[in-house]
C-alpha positions as CSV (number, residue, x, y, z in Angstrom):
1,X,-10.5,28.2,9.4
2,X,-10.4,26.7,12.5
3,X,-8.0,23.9,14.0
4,X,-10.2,21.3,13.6
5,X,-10.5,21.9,10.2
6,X,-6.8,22.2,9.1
7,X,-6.9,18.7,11.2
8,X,-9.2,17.2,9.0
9,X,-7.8,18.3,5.8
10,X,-4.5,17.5,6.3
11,X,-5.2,14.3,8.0
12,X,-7.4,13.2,4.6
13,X,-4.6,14.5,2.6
14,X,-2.4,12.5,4.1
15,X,-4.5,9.7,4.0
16,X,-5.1,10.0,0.1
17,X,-1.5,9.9,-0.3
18,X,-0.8,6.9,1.9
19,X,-3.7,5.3,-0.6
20,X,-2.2,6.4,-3.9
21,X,1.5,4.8,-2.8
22,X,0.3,1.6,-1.4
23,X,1.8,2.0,1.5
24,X,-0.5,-0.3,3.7
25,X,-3.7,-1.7,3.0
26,X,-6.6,0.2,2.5
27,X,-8.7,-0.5,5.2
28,X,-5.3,0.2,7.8
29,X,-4.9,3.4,6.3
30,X,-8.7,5.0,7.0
31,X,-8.6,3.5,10.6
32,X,-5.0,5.2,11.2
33,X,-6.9,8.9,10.3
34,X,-9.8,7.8,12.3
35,X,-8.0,7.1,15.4
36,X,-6.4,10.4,15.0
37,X,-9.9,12.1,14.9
38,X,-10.5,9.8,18.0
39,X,-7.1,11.1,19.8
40,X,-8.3,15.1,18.6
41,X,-11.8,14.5,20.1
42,X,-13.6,14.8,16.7
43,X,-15.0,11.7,16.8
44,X,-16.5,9.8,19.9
45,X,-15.8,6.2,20.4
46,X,-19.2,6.2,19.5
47,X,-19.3,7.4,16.1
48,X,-16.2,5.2,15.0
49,X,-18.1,2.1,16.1
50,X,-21.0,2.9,14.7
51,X,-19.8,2.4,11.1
52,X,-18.5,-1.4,12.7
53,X,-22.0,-2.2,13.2
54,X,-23.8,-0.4,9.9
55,X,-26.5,-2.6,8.2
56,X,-24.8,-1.7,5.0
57,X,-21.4,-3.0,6.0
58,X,-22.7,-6.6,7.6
59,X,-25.0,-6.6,4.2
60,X,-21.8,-6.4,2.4
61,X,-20.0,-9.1,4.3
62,X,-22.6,-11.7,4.1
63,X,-22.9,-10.8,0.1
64,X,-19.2,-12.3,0.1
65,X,-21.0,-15.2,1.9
66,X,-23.7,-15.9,-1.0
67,X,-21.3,-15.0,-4.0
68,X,-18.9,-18.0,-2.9
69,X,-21.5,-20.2,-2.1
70,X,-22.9,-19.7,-6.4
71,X,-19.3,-19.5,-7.1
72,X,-18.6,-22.9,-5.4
73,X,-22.4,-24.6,-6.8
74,X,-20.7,-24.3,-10.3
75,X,-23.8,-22.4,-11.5
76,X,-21.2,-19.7,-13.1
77,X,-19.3,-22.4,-14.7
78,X,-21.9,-24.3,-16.1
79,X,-22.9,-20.4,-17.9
80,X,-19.8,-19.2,-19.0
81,X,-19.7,-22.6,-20.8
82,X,-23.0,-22.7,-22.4
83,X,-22.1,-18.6,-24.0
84,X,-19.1,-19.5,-25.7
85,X,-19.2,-20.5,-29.0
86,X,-17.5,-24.1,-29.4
87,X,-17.0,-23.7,-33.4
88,X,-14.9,-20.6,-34.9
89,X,-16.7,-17.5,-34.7
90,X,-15.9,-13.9,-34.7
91,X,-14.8,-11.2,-31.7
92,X,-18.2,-9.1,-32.5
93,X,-20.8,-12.5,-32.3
94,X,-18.4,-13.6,-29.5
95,X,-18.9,-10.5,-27.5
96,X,-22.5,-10.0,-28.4
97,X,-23.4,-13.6,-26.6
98,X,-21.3,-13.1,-23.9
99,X,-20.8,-9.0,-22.4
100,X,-25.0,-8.2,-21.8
101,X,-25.5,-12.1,-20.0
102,X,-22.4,-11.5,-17.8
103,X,-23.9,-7.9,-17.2
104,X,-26.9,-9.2,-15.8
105,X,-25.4,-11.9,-13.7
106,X,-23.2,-9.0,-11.7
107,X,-25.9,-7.0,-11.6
108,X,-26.7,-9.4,-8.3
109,X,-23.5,-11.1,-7.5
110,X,-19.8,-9.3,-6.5
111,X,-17.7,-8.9,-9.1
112,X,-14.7,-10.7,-8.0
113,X,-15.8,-14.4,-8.0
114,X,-17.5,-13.8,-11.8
115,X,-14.0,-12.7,-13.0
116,X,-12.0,-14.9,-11.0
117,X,-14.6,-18.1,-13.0
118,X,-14.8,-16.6,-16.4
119,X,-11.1,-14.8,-16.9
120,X,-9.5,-18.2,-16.9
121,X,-12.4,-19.8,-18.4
122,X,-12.1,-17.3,-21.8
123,X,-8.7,-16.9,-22.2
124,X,-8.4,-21.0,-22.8
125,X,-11.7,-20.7,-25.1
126,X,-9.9,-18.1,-26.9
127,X,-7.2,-19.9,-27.3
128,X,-8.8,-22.4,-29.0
129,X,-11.0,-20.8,-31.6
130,X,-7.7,-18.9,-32.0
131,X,-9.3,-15.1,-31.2
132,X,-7.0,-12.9,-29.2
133,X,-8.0,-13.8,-25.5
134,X,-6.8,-10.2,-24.8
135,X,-10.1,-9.1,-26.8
136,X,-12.4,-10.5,-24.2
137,X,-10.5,-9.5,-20.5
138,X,-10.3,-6.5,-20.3
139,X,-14.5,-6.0,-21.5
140,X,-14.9,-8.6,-19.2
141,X,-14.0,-6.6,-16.1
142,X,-16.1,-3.7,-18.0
143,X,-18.5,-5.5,-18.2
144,X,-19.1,-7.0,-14.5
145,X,-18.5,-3.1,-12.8
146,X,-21.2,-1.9,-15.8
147,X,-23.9,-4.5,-14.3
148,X,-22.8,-3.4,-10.8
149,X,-24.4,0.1,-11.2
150,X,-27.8,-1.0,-11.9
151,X,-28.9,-2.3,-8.3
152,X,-28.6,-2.3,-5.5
153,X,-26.7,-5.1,-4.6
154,X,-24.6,-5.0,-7.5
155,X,-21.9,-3.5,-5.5
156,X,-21.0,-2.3,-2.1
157,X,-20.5,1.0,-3.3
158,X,-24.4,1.3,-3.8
159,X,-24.9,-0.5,-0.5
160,X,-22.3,2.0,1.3
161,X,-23.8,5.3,-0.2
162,X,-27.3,3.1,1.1
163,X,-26.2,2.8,4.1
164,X,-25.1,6.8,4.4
165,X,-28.3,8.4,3.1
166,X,-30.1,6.2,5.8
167,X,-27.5,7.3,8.4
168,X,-28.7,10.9,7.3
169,X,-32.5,10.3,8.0
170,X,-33.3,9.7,4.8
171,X,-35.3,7.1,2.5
172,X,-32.2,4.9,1.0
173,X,-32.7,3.4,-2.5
174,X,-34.4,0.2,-3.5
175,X,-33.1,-2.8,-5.4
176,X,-33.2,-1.7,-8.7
177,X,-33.7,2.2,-8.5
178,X,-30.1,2.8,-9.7
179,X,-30.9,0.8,-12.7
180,X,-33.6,3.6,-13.8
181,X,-30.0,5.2,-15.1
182,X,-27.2,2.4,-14.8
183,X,-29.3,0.7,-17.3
184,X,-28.6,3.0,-19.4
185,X,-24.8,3.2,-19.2
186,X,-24.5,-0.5,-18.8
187,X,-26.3,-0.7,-22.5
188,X,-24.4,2.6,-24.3
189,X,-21.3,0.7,-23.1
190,X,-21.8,-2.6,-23.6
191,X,-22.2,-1.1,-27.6
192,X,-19.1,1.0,-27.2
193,X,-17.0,-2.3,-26.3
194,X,-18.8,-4.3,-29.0
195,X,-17.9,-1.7,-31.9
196,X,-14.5,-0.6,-30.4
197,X,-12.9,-2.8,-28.0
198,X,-11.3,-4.9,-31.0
199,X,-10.0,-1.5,-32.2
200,X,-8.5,0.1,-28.8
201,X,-7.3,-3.4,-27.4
202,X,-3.9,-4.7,-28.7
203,X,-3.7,-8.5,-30.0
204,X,-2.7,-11.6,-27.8
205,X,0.6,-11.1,-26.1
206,X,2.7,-14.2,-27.0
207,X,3.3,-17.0,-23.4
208,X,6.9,-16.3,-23.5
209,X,7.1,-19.5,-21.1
210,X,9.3,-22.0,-22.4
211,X,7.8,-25.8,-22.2
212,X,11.5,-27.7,-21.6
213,X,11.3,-27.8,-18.4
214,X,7.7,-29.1,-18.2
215,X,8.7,-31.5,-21.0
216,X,11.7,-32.6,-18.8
217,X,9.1,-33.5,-15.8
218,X,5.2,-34.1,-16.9
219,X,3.7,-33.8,-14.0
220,X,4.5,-30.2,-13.6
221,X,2.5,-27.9,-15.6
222,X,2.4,-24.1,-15.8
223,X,-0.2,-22.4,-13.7
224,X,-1.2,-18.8,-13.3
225,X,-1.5,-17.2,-9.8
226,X,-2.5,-13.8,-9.0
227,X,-1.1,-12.1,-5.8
228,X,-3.8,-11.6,-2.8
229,X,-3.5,-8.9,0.0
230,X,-2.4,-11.4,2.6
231,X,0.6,-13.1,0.1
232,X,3.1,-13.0,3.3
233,X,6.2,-12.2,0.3
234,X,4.3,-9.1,-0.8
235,X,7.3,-6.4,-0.6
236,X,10.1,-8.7,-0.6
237,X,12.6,-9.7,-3.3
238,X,11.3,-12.8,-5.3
239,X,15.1,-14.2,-4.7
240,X,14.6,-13.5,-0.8
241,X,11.3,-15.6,-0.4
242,X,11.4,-18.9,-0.3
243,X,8.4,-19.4,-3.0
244,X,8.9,-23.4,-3.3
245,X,9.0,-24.0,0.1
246,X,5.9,-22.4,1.2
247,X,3.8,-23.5,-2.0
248,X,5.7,-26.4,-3.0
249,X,5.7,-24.2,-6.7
250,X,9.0,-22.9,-8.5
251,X,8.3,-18.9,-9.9
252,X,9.1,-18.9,-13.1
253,X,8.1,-15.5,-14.4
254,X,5.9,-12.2,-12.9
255,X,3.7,-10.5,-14.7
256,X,3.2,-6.7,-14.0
257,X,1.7,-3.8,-16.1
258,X,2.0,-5.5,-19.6
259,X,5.5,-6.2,-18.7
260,X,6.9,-9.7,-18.2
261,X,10.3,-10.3,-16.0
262,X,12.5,-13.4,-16.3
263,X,15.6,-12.0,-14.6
264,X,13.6,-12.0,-11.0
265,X,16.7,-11.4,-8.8
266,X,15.7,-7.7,-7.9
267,X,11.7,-7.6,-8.6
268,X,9.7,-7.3,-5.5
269,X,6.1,-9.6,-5.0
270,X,3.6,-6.8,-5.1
271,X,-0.2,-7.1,-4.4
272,X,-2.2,-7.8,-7.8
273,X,1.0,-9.4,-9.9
274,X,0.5,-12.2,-12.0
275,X,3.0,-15.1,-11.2
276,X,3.8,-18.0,-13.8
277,X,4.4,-21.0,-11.6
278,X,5.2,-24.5,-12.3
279,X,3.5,-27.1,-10.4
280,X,1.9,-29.9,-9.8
281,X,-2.0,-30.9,-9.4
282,X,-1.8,-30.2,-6.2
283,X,-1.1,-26.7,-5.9
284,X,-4.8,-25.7,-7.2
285,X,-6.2,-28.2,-4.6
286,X,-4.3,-27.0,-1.9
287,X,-4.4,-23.2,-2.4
288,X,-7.6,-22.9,-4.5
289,X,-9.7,-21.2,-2.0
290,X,-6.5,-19.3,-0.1
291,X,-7.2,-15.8,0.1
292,X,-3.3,-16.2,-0.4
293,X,-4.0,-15.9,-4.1
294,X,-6.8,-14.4,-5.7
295,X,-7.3,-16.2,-8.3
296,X,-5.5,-19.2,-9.5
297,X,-5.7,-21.4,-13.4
298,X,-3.7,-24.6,-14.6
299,X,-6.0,-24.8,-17.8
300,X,-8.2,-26.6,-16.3
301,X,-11.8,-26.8,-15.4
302,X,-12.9,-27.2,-11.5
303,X,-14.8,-30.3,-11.0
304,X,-18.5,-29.1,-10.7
305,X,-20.6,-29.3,-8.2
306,X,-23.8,-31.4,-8.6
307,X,-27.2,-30.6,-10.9
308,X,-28.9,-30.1,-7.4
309,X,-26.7,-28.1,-5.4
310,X,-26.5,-26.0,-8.6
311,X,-30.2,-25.5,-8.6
312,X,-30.4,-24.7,-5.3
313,X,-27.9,-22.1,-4.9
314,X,-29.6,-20.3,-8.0
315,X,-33.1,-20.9,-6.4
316,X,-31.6,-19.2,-2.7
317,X,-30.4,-16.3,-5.3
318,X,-33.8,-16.0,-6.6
319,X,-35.4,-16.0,-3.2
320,X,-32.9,-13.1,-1.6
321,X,-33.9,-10.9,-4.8
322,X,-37.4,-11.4,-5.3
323,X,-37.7,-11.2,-1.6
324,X,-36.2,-8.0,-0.4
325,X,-38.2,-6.8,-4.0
326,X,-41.7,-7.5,-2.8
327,X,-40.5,-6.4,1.2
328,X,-40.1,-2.7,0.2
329,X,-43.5,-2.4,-1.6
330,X,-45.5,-0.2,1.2
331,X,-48.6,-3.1,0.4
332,X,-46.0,-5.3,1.9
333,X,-44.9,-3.3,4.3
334,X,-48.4,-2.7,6.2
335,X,-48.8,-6.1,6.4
336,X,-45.9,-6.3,8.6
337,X,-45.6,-6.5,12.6
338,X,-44.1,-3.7,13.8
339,X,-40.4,-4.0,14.1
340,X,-39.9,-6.7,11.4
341,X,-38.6,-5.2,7.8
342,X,-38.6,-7.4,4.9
343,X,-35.1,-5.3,3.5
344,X,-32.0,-6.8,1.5
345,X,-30.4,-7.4,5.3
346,X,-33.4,-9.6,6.3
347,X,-32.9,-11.8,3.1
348,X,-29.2,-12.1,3.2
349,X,-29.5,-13.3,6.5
350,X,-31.8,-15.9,6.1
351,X,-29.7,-16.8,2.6
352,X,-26.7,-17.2,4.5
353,X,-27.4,-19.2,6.7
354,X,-29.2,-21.2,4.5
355,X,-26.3,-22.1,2.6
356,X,-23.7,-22.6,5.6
357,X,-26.0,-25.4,6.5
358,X,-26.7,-26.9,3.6
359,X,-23.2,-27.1,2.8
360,X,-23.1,-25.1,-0.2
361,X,-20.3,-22.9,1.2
362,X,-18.2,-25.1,3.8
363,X,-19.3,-23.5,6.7
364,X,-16.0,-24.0,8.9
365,X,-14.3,-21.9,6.2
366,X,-16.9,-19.1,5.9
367,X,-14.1,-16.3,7.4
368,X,-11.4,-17.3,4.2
369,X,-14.0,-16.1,2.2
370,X,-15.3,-12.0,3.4
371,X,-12.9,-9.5,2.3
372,X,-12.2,-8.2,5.9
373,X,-10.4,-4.9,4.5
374,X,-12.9,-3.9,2.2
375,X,-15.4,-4.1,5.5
376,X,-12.5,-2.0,7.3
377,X,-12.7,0.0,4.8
378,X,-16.7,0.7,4.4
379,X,-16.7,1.1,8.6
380,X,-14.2,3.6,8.7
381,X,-15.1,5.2,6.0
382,X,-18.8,6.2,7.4
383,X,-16.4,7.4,10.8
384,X,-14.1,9.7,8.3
385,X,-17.7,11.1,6.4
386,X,-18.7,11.9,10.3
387,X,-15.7,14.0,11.1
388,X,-16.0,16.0,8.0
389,X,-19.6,17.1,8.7
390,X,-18.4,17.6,12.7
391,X,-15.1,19.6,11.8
392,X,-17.3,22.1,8.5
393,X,-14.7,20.5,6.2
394,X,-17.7,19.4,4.2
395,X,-19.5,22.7,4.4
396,X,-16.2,24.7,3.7
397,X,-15.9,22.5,0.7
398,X,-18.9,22.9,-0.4
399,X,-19.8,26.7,-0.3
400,X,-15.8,26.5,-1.9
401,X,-17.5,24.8,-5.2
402,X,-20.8,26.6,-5.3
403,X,-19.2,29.9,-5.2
404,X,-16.9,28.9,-8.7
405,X,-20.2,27.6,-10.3
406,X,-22.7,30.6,-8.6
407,X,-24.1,31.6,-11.8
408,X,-23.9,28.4,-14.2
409,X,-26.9,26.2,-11.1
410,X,-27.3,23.1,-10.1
411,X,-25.9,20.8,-13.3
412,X,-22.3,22.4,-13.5
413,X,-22.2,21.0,-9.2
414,X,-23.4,17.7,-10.0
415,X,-20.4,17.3,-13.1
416,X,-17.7,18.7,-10.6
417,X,-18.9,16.1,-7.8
418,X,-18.5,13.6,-10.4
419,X,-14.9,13.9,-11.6
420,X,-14.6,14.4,-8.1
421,X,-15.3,11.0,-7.0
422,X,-14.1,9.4,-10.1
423,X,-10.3,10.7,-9.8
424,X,-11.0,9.6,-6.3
425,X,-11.8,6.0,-7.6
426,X,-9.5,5.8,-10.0
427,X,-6.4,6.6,-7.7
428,X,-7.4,5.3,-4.6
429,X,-10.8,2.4,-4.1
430,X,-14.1,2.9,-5.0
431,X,-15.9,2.7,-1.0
432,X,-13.5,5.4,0.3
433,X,-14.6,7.5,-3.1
434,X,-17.7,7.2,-1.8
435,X,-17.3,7.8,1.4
436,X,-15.4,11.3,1.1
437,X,-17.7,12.3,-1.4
438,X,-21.0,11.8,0.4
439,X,-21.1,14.9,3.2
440,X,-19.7,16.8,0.0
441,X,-22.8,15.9,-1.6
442,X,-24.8,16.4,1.3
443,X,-23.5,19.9,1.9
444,X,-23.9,20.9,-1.5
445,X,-27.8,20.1,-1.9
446,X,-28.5,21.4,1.5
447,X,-26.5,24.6,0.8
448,X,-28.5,25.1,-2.7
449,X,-31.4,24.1,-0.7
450,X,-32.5,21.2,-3.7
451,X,-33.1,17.6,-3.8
452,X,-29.5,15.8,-2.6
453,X,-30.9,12.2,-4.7
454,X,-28.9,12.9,-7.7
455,X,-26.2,13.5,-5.8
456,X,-26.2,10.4,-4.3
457,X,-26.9,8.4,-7.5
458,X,-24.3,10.6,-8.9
459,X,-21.8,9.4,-6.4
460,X,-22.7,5.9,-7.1
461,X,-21.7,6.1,-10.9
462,X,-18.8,7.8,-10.4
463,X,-17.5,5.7,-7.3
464,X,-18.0,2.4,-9.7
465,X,-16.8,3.8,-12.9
466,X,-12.8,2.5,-12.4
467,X,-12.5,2.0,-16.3
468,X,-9.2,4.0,-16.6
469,X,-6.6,2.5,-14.6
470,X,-6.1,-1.2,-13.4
471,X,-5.7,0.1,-9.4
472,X,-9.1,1.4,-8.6
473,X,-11.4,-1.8,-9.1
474,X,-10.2,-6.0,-7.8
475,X,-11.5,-7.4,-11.2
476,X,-9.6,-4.8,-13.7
477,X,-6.1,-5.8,-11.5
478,X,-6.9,-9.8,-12.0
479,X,-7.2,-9.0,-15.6
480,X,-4.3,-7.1,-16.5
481,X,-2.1,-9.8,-15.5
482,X,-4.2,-12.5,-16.9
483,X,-4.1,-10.7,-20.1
484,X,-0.6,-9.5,-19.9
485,X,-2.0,-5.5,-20.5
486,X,0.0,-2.3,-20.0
487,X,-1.4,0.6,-18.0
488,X,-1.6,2.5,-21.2
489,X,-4.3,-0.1,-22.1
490,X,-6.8,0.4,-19.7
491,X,-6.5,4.3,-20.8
492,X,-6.9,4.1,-24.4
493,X,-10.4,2.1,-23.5
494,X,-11.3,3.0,-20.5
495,X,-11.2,6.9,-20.8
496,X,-13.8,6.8,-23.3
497,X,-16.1,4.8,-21.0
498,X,-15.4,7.2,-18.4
499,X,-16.8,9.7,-20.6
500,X,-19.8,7.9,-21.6
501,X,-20.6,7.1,-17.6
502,X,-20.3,11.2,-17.3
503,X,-22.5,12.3,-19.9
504,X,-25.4,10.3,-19.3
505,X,-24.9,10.7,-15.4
506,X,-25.5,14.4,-15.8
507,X,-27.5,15.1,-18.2
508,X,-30.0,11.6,-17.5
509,X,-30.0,12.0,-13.3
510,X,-31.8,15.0,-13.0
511,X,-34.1,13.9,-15.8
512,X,-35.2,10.8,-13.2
513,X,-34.8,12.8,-9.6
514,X,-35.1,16.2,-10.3
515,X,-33.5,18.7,-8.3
């Protein structure tokens, strides 16, 4: 073993650790262990930029771009509405109109902005038709990661492992390749959720809020707020951050893990925390679109955009999909000038921009609304999948596995690389899964001397399947404290789905790319 190996693994030790207890953001974390493969001369200055300037990652960031601009059309509003049943109905019929049509919509759009519309959205609806909102939240997050899987685009975990299997000289995947299996899992457990998520998911936790306080002033009025990355009180006492007189809101409770604190004179703000505020109509207004909060509700609707700008957005949506489609067909392709590539970068692009100048986004504010660590996170993650094919760590590792599963071939690797990456996703976040699973997966095919696709598509289910714990995925955090669920929630339902993800992952992938 030589030193730049025991470098490696005990810098990404380290770093998984640093991941599991929070203690800085993600993206700070993986460029701390790449500039100590910089300072060690595994990596060249070179190879840590190069994951700054990836295709895959700038796709990514301008995907943020187009989500808020459909986010902020109301085209997502004006859907969620039009699914949910207005007279009394029943959890099953409830589900059954709403789980495969929010599917499809993530299928192309980032999770995030679908839950931050519809989590709100449902939990009043429930209220209403008096069904346990807690039914619905939970299988709503579910539901957005299950579409994610079957394209491309769905997530930037396909768009990372993309990204890496070009960087590797090979062909990437097209839009909906992935969905040759996520299809699949998305429909085996969208059913699952429909027979059993009523079953596993424990009824409505009463508002413990008391209304004498908003009876004693009307114009304040309870509103939900859940904490962002860049919250500047994350980490301090509640009692030692002056929450009125940055937000001009009073805290009245914190939500956290199913569990709900009044007494707040001890509790620390932490990232993902649900906070019980009351305020007035201006807080929304003013923090709305803060990347302060990430998502915030009064119980009341947005004022939507107009019929037109609505149409549009969905019409630009349209256009980046069926475009980058039809630019991968090789008919298309040798039609093309030599140099120009109709791909999912070329559309986003011209989407983008598109929309900044048509107002549909406001373009002076287009930075609030990229998730600059995720990006971090994706660019230093290709750097840290470098330095474990320079240093052998991924070769060591891999020989390490085939030599346990020697006799039992090619199937018992591809279920090992799996839970692999899905205790990696479920502990730590989905891209940096991916990313230190990839030259495993690369090593491992080219060891065996097979095909490394389902490898790679394997990777990709596992990386996205965050269905047992409320930490690995943005949209299962937001609905935990919307929903007021314990950790022990997510496991009871989630494991299951984990399972299902696994079984048709191994035994369906090699079906569809054979080794």
């Amino acid at each position: 073993m030589t030193l730049e190996v025991i470098i490696v693994l005990v810098a990404l030790v380290a770093m998984l650790t640093a991941l599991i207890m929070d203690k800085m953001r993600p993206g700070m974390i993986l460029f701390s262990v790449v500039v100590i493969f910089l300072c060690t001369g595994i990596l060249s200055p070179k190879e840590i930029l190069e994951g700054f300037s990836n295709k895959g990652m700038i796709t990514v960031a301008m995907l943020f771009l187009v989500s808020e601009g459909i986010r902020q059309s109301g085209a997502l509003t004006q859907v969620i509405k039009k699914l949910l049943p207005q007279s009394q109905t029943t959890v099953f019929k409830a589900q059954a109109r709403m789980l495969p049509t929010i599917a499809f919509i993530s299928a192309f759009l980032n999770n995030t902005p679908v839950v931050v519309i519809f989590a709100p959205i449902i939990k009043r609806w429930a209220n209403y038709v008096k069904l346990p909102a807690t039914y619905f939240l939970i299988p709503l997050s579910y539901v957005t990661i299950l579409g994610g899987i079957c394209t491309l685009i769905g997530t930037s975990t396909n768009l990372v492992v993309h990204s890496m299997i070009q960087e590797a000289g090979m062909k990437g995947f097209s839009m909906f390749e992935l969905g040759k299996v996520g299809i699949f899992i998305a429909i085996a457990g969208i059913i699952y959720l429909f027979l059993f998520s009523s079953k596993l998911l424990p009824a409505d936790r009463p508002e413990t809020l008391s209304d004498e306080e908003e009876e004693n002033n009307p114009s304040l009025h309870p509103v939900e707020a859940v904490i962002g990355a860049r919250f500047p009180g994350i980490n301090k006492r509640v009692n030692d951050f002056d929450f009125k007189r940055h937000y001009g809101a009073e805290v009245k409770e914190l939500r956290r893990g199913g569990n709900t604190y009044k007494d707040l004179s001890e509790i620390r703000f932490r990232e993902g925390d649900t906070l019980i505020l009351l305020a007035d109509d201006s807080f929304v207004k003013t923090w709305g679109e803060s990347s302060v909060f990430i998502m915030l509700a009064n119980g009341k609707d947005y004022e939507p955009a107009g019929k037109k700008k609505r149409w549009f957005a969905l019409f630009l949506l349209l256009f980046m999909i069926i475009g980058a489609t039809i630019g991968e067909l090789p008919a298309v392709q040798k039609l093309l000038p030599e140099g120009i590539k109709l791909d999912m970068f070329f559309f986003v692009s011209i989407t983008t921009v598109i929309m900044a100048w048509t107002k549909i986004f406001p373009p002076r504010k287009y930075t609030k609304y990229i998730s600059w660590d995720i990006l971090i996170t994706i660019a230093c993650a290709f750097a840290i999948s470098k330095a474990m094919e320079n240093s052998g760590v991924a070769d060591l590792l891999a020989g390490y596995i085939i030599d346990l599963s020697r006799s039992h071939g090619p199937y018992i690797l591809l279920a090992v690389l799996f839970i692999i990456t899905n205790i990696f996703t479920e502990l730590i976040t989905n891209n940096a899964a991916a990313a230190l699973s990839f030259p495993l997966a690369l090593s491992l095919s080219q060891q065996l001397g097979v095909n490394p696709m389902p490898f790679f598509v394997v990777i990709c289910m596992a990386a996205s399947a965050s269905f047992s714990t409320p930490i690995g995925y943005q949209t299962n955090l937001i609905v935990q404290g919307i929903g007021n669920y314990k950790f022990t929630d997510f496991v009871r339902i989630g494991l299951p789905l984990n399972i299902i993800t696994f079984l048709i992952s191994v035994f369906v992938i090699p079906q569809i790319w054979p080794f």
